[in-house]
N, C-alpha and C positions, 0 to 999 in steps of 0.2 A: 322599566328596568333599563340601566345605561350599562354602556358596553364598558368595560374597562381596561385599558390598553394592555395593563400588564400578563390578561389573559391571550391577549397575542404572542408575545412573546416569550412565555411558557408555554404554549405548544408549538411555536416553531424551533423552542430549545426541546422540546421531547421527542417531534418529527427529527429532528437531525439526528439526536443519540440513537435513536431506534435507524434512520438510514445508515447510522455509523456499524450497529451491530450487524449488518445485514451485509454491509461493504467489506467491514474489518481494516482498512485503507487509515485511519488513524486522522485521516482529512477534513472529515465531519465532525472528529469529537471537538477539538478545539470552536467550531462554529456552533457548537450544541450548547458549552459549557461558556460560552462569549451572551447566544441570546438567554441564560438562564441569569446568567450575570443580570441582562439587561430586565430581566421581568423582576427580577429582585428591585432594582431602582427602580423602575416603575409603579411596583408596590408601594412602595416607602416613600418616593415625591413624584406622586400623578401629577400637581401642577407641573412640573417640568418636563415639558417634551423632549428636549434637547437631551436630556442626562441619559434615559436609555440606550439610544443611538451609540453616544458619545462613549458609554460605559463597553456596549459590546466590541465595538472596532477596538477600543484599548487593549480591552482583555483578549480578544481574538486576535488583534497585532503580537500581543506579546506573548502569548501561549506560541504563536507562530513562530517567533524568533527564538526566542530559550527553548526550543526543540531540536531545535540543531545544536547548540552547547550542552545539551542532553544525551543525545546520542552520540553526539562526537566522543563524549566524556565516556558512555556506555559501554562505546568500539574498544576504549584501552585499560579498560578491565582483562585481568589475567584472564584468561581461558575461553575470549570470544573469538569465536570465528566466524567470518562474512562468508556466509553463503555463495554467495557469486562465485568463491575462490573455490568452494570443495571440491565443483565435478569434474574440472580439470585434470586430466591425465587418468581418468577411472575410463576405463573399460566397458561397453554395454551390447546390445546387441537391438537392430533394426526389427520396429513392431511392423510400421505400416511404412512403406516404400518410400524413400528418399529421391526426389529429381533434382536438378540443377534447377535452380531459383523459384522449387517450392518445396517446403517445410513437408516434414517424413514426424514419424513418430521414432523416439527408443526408449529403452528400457536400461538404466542404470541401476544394478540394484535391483531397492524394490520400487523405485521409483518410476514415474512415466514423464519423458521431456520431447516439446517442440525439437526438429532438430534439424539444419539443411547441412548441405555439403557440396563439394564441388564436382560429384560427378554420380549417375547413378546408383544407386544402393538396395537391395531388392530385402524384403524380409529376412530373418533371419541368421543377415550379413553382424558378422562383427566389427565392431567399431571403439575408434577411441577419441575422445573427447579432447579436443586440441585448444578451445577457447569458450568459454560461459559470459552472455549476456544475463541479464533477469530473466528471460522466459526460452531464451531460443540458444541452443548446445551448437557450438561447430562443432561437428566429427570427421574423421576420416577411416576407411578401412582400412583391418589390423590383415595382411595377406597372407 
């Protein structure tokens, strides 16, 4: 029995979809949906080694690139709003204690965010949201 290459790269394109659903990171699908690309040529011309290869960097280049003119497109749709911008200026209150240059927990809502500040903050304390990275809230106390 001889191996057949295209069976590599169908299950390197299923290991990837499957680490994709597990990440949710959107990183993986494109390199999932590039080797499933490539197990398809492989299928259909085994004599050519080159064409799989060649098939997946295309398609995984170009999934990569038209995803930013995707999203960009996405952003100016009536009625989107970038996360990053919400928690800005909302009000929360101090889970787990804030110190000067290490990360406290709070509570916005019903939400739970990383969060430093510049000076210490002890449970309980009120706070308002002055600046949002992706994971980590600047706050300061509301006095």
């Amino acid at each position: 029995m001889e191996f057949e290459l295209w069976w590599l790269w169908l299950i390197a394109g299923i290991l990837l979809l499957v680490a994709e659903m597990v990440t949710g990171t959107f990183y993986l699908l494109w390199l999932g949906i590039a080797a499933l690309v490539a197990a398809v040529l492989a299928y259909l011309s085994p004599q050519n080694l080159w064409l799989p290869p060649l098939g997946a960097s295309v398609t995984g280049l170009l999934l990569t690139l038209l995803t930013k003119r995707l999203t960009a497109r996405l952003h100016k749709v009536r009625g989107f709003h970038d996360p990053v911008y919400q928690l800005v200026n909302k009000q929360g209150e101090v889970v787990e204690p804030i110190m000067p240059g290490r990360l406290g927990i709070v509570r916005i809502g019903s939400e739970v965010w990383s969060a430093k500040a510049q000076e210490e903050l002890p449970p309980g304390q009120r706070v308002l949201v002055v600046s949002q990275s992706s994971t980590v809230l600047q706050v300061v106390p509301i006095k």
